[in-house]
C-alpha positions as CSV (number, residue, x, y, z in Angstrom):
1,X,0.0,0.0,0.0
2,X,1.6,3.4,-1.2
3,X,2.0,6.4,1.2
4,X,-0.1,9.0,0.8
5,X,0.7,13.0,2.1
6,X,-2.8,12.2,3.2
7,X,-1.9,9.4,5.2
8,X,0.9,10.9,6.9
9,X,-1.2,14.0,8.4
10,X,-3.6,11.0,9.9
11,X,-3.6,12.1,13.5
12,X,-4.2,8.5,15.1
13,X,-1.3,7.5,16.6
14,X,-0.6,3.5,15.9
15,X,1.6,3.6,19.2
16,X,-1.5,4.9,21.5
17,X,-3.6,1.8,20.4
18,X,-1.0,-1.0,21.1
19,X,-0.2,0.9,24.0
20,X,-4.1,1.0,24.7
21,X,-4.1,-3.0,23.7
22,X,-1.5,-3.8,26.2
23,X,-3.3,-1.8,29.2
24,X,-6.1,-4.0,28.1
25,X,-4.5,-6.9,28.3
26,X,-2.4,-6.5,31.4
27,X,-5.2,-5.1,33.3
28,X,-8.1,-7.6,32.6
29,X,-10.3,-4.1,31.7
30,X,-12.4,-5.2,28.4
31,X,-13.0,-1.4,27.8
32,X,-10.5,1.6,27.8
33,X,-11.4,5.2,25.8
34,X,-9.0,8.3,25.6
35,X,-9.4,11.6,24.4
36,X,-6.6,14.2,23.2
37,X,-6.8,17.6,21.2
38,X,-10.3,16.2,19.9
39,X,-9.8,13.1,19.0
40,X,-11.6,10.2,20.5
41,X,-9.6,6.5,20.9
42,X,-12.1,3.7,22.3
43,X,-10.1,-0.1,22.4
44,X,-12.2,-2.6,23.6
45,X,-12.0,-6.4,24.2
46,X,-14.2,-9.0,23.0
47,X,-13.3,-11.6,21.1
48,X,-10.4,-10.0,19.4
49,X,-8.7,-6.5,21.0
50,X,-10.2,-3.7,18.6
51,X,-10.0,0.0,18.4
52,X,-12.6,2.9,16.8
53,X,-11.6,5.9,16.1
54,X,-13.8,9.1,15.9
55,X,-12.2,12.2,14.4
56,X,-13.8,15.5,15.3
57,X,-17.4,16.5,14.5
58,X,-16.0,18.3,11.5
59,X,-13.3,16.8,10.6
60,X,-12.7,13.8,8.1
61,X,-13.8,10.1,9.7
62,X,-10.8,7.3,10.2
63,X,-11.2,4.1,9.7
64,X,-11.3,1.9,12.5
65,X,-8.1,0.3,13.2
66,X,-7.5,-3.3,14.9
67,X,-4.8,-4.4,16.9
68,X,-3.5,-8.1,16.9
69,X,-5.8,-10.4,18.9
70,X,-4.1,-13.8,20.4
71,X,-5.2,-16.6,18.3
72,X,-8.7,-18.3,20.0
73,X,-7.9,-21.8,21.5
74,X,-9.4,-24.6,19.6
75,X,-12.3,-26.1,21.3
76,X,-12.0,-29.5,22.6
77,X,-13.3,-32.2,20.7
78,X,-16.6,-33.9,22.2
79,X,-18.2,-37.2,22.3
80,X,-20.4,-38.0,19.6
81,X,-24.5,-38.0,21.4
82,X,-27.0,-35.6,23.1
83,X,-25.6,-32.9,25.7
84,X,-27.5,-32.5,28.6
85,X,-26.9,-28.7,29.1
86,X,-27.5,-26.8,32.7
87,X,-31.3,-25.1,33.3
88,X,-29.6,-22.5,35.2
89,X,-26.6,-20.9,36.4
90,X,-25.4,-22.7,39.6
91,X,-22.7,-24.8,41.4
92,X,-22.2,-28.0,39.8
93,X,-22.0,-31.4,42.3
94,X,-21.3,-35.1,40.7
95,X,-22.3,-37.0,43.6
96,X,-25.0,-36.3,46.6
97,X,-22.4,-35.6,49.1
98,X,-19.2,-35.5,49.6
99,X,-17.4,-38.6,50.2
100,X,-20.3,-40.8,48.2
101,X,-20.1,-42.5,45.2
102,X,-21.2,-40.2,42.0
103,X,-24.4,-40.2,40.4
104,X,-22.4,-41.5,37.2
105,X,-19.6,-42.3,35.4
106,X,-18.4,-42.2,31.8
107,X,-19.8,-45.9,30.5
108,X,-22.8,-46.0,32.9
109,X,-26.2,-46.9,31.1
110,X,-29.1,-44.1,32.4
111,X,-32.9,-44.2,32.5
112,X,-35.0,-41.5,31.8
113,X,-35.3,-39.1,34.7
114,X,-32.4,-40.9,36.4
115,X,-30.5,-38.2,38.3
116,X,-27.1,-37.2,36.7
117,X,-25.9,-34.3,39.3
118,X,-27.4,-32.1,41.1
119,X,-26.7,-27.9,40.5
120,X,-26.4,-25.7,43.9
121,X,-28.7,-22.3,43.0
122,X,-29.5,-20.1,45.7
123,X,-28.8,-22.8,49.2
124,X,-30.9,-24.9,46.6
125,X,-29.8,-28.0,45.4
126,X,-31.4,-29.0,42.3
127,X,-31.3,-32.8,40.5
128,X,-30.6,-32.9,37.2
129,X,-32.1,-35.5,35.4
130,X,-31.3,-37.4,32.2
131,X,-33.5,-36.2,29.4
132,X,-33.8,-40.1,27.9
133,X,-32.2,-43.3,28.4
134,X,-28.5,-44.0,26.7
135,X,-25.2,-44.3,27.9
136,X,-22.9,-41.6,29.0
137,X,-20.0,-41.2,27.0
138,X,-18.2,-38.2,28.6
139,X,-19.1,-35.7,31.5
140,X,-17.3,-32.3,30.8
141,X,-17.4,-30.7,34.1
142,X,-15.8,-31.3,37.3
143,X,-17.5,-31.5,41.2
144,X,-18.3,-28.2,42.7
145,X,-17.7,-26.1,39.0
146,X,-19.7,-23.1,38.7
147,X,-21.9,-23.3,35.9
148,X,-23.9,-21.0,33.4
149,X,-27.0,-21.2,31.8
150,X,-26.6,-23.5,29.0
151,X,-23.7,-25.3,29.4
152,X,-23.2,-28.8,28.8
153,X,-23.3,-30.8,31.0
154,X,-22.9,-34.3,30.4
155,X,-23.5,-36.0,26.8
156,X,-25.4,-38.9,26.7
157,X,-25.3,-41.6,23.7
């Protein structure tokens, strides 16, 4: 890409963005916006570090401007079958107490309605049944994980 004259009075400063990445970064913040001599810098994190520039009111527009984002891990492969994902947000337990056996195990055969685990909401400790019959093939959380809305669970075959 040729240098314009154009390009060379552009007043964002590449330096003030990576610098504006890093604070990001280093910080945990997933928002930071600075102002200077009417101009307007906004980075913010999501799932890639990105920056938006907004030149003054009368002034000519920039383009927005991205910084390098670290490379997204690869999501681990799952078991072929149905997920049973979590009704609600919550603290995820395997077994009814601690020090017992758990519910179940990779290779156990379920019925329908048979508990899995049971998810901690509010002193509240909910069962979590199995939505049909089958065998489970992997669980993918751990005893006492918080959990969201929505997240598998356990996937059954």
């Amino acid at each position: 890409m040729a240098s314009s004259p154009k390009a060379s009075a552009d007043p964002l400063d590449a330096r003030l963005v990576r610098t504006l990445a890093d604070i990001l970064t280093e910080t945990g913040l997933s928002e930071i916006e600075v102002e200077r001599d009417g101009l307007k810098v906004r980075v913010a994190r999501q799932v890639s570090v990105t920056a938006t520039v907004a030149a003054p009111a009368l002034g000519p527009v920039a383009a927005p401007v991205a910084a390098e984002a670290p490379a997204a891990p690869a999501a681990p492969a799952r078991a072929a079958g149905d997920a049973v994902n979590s009704p609600m947000v919550g603290t995820v337990y395997l077994q009814p107490q601690p020090g017992s056996p758990s519910f179940v195990k990779v290779g156990d055969t379920v019925a329908a309605g048979q508990t899995l685990m049971i998810i901690e909401a509010m002193k509240t400790m909910n069962p979590i049944p199995a939505p049909r019959a089958g065998k489970v093939v992997e669980i993918l959380v751990s005893d006492a994980q918080p959990v969201e809305f929505g997240e598998p669970l356990v996937v059954i075959e």
